[in-house]
C-alpha positions in Angstrom: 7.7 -64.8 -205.9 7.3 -62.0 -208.4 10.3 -61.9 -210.9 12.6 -58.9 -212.0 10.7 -58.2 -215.2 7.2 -57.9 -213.2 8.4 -55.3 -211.3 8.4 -52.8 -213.8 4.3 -53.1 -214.7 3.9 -51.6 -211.3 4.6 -48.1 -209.6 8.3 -47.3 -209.3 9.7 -49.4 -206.5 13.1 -49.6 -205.2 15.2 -51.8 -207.5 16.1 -54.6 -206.8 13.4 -55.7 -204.4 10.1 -57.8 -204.9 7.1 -56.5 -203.1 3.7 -57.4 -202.0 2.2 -54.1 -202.6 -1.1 -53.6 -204.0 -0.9 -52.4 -207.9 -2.8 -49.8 -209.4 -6.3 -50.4 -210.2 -5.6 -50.1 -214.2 -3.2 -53.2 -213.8 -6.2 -55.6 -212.3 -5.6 -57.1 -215.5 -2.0 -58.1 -214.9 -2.2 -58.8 -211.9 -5.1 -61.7 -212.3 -2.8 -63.0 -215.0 -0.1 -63.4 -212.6 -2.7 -64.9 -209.8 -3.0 -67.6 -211.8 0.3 -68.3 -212.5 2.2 -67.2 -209.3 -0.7 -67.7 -207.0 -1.8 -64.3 -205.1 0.5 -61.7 -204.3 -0.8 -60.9 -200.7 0.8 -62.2 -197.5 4.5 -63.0 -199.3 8.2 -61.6 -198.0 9.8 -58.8 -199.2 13.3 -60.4 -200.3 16.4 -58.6 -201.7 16.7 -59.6 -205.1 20.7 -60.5 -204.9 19.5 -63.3 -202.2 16.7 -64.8 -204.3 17.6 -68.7 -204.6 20.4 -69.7 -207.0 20.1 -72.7 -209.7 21.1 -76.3 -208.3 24.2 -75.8 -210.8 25.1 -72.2 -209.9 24.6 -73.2 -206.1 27.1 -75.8 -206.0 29.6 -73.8 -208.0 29.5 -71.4 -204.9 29.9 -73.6 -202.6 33.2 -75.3 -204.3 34.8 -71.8 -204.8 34.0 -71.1 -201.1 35.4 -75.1 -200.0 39.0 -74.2 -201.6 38.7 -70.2 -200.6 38.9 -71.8 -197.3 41.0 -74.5 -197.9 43.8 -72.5 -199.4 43.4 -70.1 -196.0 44.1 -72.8 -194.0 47.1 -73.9 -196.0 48.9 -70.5 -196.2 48.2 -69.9 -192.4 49.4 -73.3 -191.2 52.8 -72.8 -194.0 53.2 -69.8 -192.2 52.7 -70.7 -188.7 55.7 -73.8 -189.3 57.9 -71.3 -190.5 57.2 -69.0 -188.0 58.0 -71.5 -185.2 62.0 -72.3 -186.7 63.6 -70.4 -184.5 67.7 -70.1 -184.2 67.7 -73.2 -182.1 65.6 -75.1 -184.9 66.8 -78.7 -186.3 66.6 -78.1 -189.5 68.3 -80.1 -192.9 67.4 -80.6 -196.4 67.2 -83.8 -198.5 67.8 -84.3 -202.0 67.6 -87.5 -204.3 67.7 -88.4 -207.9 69.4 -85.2 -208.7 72.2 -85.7 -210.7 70.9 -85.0 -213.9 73.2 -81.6 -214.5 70.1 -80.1 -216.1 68.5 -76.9 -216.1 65.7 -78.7 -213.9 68.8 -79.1 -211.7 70.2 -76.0 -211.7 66.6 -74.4 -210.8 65.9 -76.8 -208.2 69.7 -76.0 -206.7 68.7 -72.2 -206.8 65.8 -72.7 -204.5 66.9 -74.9 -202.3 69.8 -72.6 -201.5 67.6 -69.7 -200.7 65.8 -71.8 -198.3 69.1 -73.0 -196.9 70.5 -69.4 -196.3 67.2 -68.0 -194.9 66.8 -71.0 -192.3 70.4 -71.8 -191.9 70.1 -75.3 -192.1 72.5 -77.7 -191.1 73.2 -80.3 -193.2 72.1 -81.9 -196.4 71.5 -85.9 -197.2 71.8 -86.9 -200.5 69.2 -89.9 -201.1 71.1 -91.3 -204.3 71.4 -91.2 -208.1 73.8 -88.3 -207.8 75.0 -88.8 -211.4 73.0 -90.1 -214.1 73.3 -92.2 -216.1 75.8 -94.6 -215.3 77.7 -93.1 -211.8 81.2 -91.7 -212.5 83.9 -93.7 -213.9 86.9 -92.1 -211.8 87.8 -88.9 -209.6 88.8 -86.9 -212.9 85.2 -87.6 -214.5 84.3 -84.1 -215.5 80.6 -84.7 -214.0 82.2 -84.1 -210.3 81.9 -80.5 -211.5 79.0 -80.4 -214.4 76.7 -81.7 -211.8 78.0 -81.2 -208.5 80.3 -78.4 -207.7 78.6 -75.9 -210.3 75.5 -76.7 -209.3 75.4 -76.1 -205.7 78.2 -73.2 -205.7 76.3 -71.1 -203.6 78.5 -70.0 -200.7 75.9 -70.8 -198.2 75.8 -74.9 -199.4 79.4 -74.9 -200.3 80.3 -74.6 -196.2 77.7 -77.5 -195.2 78.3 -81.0 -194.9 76.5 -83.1 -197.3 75.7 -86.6 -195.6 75.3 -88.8 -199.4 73.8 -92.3 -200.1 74.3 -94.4 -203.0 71.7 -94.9 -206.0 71.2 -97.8 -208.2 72.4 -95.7 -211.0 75.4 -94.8 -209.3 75.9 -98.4 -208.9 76.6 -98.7 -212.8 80.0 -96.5 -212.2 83.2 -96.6 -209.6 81.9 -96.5 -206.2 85.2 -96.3 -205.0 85.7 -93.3 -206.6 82.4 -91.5 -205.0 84.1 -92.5 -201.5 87.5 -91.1 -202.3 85.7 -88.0 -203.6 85.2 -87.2 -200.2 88.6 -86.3 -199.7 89.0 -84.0 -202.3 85.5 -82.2 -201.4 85.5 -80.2 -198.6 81.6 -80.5 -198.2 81.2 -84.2 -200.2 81.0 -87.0 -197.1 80.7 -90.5 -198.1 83.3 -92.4 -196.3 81.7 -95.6 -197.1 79.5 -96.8 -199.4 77.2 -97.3 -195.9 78.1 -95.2 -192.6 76.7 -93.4 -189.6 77.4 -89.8 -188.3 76.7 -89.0 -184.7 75.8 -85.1 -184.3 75.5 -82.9 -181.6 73.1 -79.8 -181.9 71.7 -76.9 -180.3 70.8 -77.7 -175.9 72.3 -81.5 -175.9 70.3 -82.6 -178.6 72.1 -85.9 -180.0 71.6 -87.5 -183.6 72.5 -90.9 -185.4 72.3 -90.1 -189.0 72.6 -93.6 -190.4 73.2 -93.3 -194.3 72.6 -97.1 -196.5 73.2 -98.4 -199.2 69.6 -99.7 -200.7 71.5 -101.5 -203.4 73.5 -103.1 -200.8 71.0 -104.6 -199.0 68.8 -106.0 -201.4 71.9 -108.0 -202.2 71.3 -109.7 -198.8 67.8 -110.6 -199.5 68.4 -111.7 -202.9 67.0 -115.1 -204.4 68.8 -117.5 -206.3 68.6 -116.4 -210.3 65.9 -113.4 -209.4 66.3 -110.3 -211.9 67.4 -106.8 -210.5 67.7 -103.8 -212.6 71.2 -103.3 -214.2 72.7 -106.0 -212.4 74.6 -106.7 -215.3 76.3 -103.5 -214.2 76.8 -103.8 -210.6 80.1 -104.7 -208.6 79.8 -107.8 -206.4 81.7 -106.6 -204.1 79.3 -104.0 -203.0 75.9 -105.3 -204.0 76.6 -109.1 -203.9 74.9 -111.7 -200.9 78.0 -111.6 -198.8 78.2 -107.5 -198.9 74.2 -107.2 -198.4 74.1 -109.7 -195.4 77.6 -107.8 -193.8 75.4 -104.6 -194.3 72.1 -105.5 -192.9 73.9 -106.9 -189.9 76.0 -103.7 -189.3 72.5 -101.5 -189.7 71.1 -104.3 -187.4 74.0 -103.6 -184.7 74.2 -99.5 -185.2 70.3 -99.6 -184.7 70.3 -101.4 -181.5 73.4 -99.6 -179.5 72.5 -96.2 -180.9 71.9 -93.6 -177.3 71.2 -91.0 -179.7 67.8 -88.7 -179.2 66.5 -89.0 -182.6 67.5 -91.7 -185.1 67.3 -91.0 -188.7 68.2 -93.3 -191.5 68.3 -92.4 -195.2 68.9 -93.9 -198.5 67.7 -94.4 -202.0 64.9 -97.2 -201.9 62.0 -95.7 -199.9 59.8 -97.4 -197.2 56.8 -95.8 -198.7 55.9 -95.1 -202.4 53.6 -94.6 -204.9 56.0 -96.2 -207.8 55.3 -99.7 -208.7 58.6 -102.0 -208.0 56.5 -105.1 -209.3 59.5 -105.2 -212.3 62.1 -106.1 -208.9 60.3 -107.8 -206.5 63.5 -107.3 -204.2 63.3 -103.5 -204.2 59.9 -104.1 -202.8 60.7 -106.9 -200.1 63.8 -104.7 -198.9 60.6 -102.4 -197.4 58.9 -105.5 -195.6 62.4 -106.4 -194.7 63.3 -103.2 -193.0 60.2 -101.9 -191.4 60.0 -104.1 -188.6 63.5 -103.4 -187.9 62.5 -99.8 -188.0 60.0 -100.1 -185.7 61.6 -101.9 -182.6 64.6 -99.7 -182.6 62.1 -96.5 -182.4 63.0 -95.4 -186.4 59.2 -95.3 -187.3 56.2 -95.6 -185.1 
């Protein structure tokens, strides 16, 4: 292959292109030069120039930028397509957890979510836990109700859905009893126990068990004798002790097995699958190996 600078020691050629024609005769010289490094020009392919093999380096760079060209295709098209498929008689909630921070973090996180909500009209919301850092709140006048709650998510679209809301470990270091008796003062707050289940009805007969827990609960039923937990100092016996963790995991036991609902879907703040290590609280990781069998042969996960 003849490169881009030999092309100009011969008659004017179409740039761009390598040839195989013959020279002129006063260019014999040049040319044998080039025989013996190139080998003979006869009998070789005329190839565009902007084709001509690319370094190893420069070849694999195109092929990464082409990789995630496609890749990011594929992601906007399939986003699209699941967005395009919610129609009016769409299932659709959010879920929110560790969120009550009353930050600006917050308050942005609040603003999107409520667009979303508006534009989908979704149903409900489930709130996973910690909904006031850092310790819960200590009565129903604690000004945090409002700092992180109700002027948060004012926005008239999530101030006329329920909000189905667990209990977090932080929440655990305040009044629980308050948090429950909130809900009578909210018109959207729903926590009628610290653990509960809501049956709803939606759209062509389609029924639904939302059973809410309390993770803190629970691990009170699996708890050994003088194991640590995280601020257990704080915590209230009466709601995260053995007795109130075994009442509770028989209840979910009992709600899971007599539930004729068409989907089953329980929330709350420790999660069955996560990337955070719990190796601090062995029981916040046992409460996963405790629960997932139950899960599975009542039809919660597959």
């Amino acid at each position: 292959m003849i490169c881009a600078d030999d092309i100009s020691l011969h008659r004017q050629r179409k740039p761009g292109l390598c040839t195989h024609d013959e020279p002129d005769r006063g260019l014999q010289t040049s040319r044998s030069r080039h025989d013996q490094v190139f080998g003979s020009w006869h009998h070789r392919k005329v190839i565009p120039f902007c084709l001509r093999w690319k370094p190893r380096a420069e070849r694999l760079g195109l092929i990464i930028i082409f990789v995630i060209s496609v890749l990011v295709v594929l992601v906007i098209w399939v986003s699209q397509t699941a967005l395009a498929a919610f129609t009016s008689d769409s299932f659709l909630f959010a879920s929110i957890g560790d969120f009550g921070s009353g930050t600006q973090n917050q308050h942005m996180v609040a603003h999107q979510m409520a667009m979303f909500a508006t534009e989908h009209q979704i149903k409900f919301v489930t709130g996973l836990g910690d909904n006031f850092y850092e310790s819960g709140i200590r009565n129903l006048d604690d000004s945090q109700l409002v700092e992180k709650f109700e002027e948060v998510y004012k926005d008239s679209y999530l101030t006329t859905i329920p909000w189905f809301v667990a209990l977090g470990d932080h929440d655990h270091c305040g009044n629980i009893s308050a948090q429950v008796e909130y809900s009578h003062r909210s018109p959207i707050w729903r926590m009628p126990a610290p653990y509960f289940v809501k049956h709803i009805r939606e759209g062509q007969g389609l029924t639904l068990d939302l059973i809410v827990t309390d993770s803190i609960g629970l691990e009170g039923a699996i708890l050994r004798t003088y194991e640590p937990r995280r601020f257990e100092f704080e915590y209230d016996q009466e709601f995260t002790g053995k007795m109130a963790g075994l009442q509770q995991m028989i209840w979910l036991k009992d709600t899971l097995k007599h539930s004729t609902a068409d989907w089953i879907i329980v929330t709350g703040h420790r999660p069955l699958y996560s990337v955070a290590s719990r190796s601090r609280y062995p029981v916040e990781y046992r409460l996963h190996t405790e629960l997932m069998p139950m899960f599975k042969k009542y039809g919660v996960v597959h």
